[in-house]
C-alpha positions, 0 to 999 in steps of 0.5 A: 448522216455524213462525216467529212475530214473538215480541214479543222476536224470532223464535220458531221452533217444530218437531214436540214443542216444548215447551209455550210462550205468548207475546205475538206483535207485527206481523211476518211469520209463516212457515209451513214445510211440506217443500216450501212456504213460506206468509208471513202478514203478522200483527198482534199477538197470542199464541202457544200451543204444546200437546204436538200443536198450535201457535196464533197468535191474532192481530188479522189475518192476510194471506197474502203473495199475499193482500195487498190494497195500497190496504186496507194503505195506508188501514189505516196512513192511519187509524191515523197519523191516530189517533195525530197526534190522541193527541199533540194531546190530542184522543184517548184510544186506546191509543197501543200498539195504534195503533203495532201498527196502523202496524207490521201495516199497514207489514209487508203493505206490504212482505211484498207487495214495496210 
């Protein structure tokens, strides 16, 4: 089984789902295997379930054991420092964008127990 952080709420896919795309958000993504579990900590994207495949492409994705602590930290520093500097006038940068930044970084943060 597959779980995604479909940008509506959880999606979880098994073996002959049915076709389906989606928009993914920052979130956890679950990998279930029979005897394993495997978490990623994504950014947003999509997903796409074929007759024989799922895909999830996404910005970036960290396996939880993976997550590297001070890179998530300076991840969310420079992101919150571009979105003060939206709301001061001084940038352009599409604020969504930012705020999934945020949200991703946020998540490896706590994905890896920080």
């Amino acid at each position: 089984m597959l779980i995604v952080p479909g940008a509506a709420g959880e999606i979880g896919v098994l073996a002959r789902h049915a076709p389906l795309v989606a928009m993914l958000k920052a979130g956890s993504t679950r990998v279930h295997t029979g005897s394993e579990v495997l978490e990623f900590a994504t950014g947003p994207g999509f997903f796409k379930v074929e007759t024989d495949r799922a895909l999830a492409l996404v910005d970036d994705a960290v396996r939880a054991a993976d997550v590297d602590s001070d890179r998530a930290r300076r991840q969310l520093e420079e992101a919150r420092a571009e979105l003060e500097k939206i709301e001061r006038g001084e940038s352009d940068a599409d604020r969504w964008h930012l705020e999934q930044r945020i949200r991703h970084a946020e998540n490896q943060l706590s994905v890896a127990g920080h």
